[in-house]
C-alpha positions, 0 to 999 in steps of 0.5 A: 313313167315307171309305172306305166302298164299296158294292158294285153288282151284288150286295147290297151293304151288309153287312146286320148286322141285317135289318128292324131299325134298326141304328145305329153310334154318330154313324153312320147309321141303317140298316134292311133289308127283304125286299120287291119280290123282293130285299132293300132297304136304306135309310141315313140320316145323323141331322141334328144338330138332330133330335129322337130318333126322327126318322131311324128315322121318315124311314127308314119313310116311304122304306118306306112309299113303296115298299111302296105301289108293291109293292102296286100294281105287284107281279105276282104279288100277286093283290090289286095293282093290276097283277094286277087290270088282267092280269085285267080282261077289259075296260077298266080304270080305274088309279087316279092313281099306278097311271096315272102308274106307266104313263105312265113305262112308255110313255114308256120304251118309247117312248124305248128304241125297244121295247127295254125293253117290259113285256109281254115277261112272255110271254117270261118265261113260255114260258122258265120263269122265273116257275116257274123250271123252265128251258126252251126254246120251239119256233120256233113257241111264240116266234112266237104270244109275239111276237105278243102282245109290243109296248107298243101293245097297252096301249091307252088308251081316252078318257083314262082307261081302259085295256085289255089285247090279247087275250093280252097281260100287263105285268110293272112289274118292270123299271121299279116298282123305279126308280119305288119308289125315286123315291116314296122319295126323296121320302119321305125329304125330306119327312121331313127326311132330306137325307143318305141312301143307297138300295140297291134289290137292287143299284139305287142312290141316294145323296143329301147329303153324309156328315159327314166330307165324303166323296164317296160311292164305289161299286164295280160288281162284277165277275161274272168274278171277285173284285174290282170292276170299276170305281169310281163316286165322286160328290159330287152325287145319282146314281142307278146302276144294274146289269143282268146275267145272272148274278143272275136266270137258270134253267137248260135243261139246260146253258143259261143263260137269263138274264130280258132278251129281245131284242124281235126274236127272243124270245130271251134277250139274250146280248151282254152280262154286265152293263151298269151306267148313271149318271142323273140320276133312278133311274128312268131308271138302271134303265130303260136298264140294261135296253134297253142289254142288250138291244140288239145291242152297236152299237146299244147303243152309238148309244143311249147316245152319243145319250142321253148316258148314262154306261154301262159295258158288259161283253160276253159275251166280250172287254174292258169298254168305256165309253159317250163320257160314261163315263170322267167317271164310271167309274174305275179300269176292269178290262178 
């Protein structure tokens, strides 16, 4: 197992069996499910004093955790708790997790100075992406978008409601898979699970230490081409996380529109391919993956330095270039 890589950026674990336990012989337990628009993949190394059954019961507690955030957060489930507050023409009252899920938001947008902003759905719409029928709105549809557009318009009312601006409408999904994951951490290690791995559609976790002592070791992939684009190896819980234009696009005529929207313009961000993050917490991976992209590439580069974050970005054209705290993670780094 010491070689084993996963590739980040893609679907990365080669999936023998979907929504099955696979297990090799004192090898890990592995199980993949169609959930939250991707494919999710959870992997845990059996304890040696474990009962039979007990990794295959942590394994379902990680998806059990994360289905509860799929029924909460989902946007085009009509029963989750998120459809219900885009519906609610009035104040509406979250319930404990739903308003925690909510408070990262905020704090998110709050950090990302509007960068990463869940009521960019609008955009989303105008551009076709939940129909995927790609087109491309007039200066003065993207206008009355922006208008709606801006987390202040969530508003808080005495503590424990919430309402909506007139027009405005969240989609969680730059930020429920962070926070899925998070809830399946959680599970696992109330379940007794102390070496897993967490593959969320490409969003990481990796925790423990496999058997043979090897550190763990992903590749980043490289949308130009075959190959990685660089190397990860951490011997310590990380999160990694990717954003990229080339998985979730649609097509206007022979445009490719990519789903991260620059908050100035209500345009599709462009100075990036791929922009891949390292954190302390998934939650955290997946949210500056995204406001990183979407930044003006100096700017970018100012947010990182100053968050500390280890970020290797890939621009729409010229050399791959790391954030000051990245060469200490990023190896072997393609130009």
């Amino acid at each position: 197992m010491g070689s084993w890589v996963v590739f980040l950026g893609a679907v990365g674990i080669v999936l023998w069996s979907l929504a099955k336990p696979h297990a090799a012989s004192e090898g890990p337990l592995v199980e993949t499910r169609l959930m939250m628009d991707t494919l999710v993949s959870l992997k845990v190394w059996p304890r040696p004093a474990w009962p039979g059954g007990a990794a295959a019961g942590a394994i379902q507690a990680g998806f059990q955790a994360m289905e509860r955030v799929e029924r909460m957060a989902s946007y085009h489930r009509p029963d989750s708790d998120l459809s219900a507050l885009n519906r609610s023409p009035g104040p509406f009252s979250p319930g404990p997790e739903f308003r925690r899920l909510l408070e990262r938001a905020d704090a998110a947008a709050r950090m990302t100075g509007g960068f990463f902003d869940p009521t960019f759905s609008v955009l989303q719409r105008a551009w076709g992406f939940y129909d995927q029928k790609g087109r491309i709105p007039g200066p003065d549809e993207l206008r009355a978008c922006l208008a709606r557009v801006g987390w202040t318009r969530l508003v808080t009312l005495d503590g424990t409601r919430v309402a909506l601006a007139s027009g405005t409408v969240l989609d969680l999904g730059g930020i429920a898979g962070g926070f899925a994951i998070e809830e399946a951490i959680a599970a696992l290690r109330r379940a007794g699970a102390d070496t897993f791995f967490i593959d969320d559609g490409g969003d990481l976790w990796m925790e423990g230490r496999k058997p043979d002592g090897a550190p763990w070791r992903v590749a980043v992939r490289d949308p130009r081409g075959e190959g990685p684009l660089a190397l990860v190896e951490s011997a310590m819980p990380i999160a990694i996380s990717t954003s990229g234009d080339y998985e979730r696009f649609v097509m206007a005529g022979d445009r490719r529109i990519n789903h991260i929207f620059d908050p100035r313009s209500g345009e599709p961000a462009t100075a990036f391919r791929s922009v891949t993050v390292v954190a302390s917490s998934p939650l955290l991976a997946d949210i500056w993956s995204t406001a990183l992209f979407a930044m003006p590439p100096e700017e970018a580069r100012q947010a990182a330095d100053r968050e500390h974050l280890p970020a290797l970005f890939l621009p729409a054209s010229g050399p791959t270039w790391l954030s000051a705290a990245g060469p200490a993670w990023f190896l072997q780094v393609r130009p």
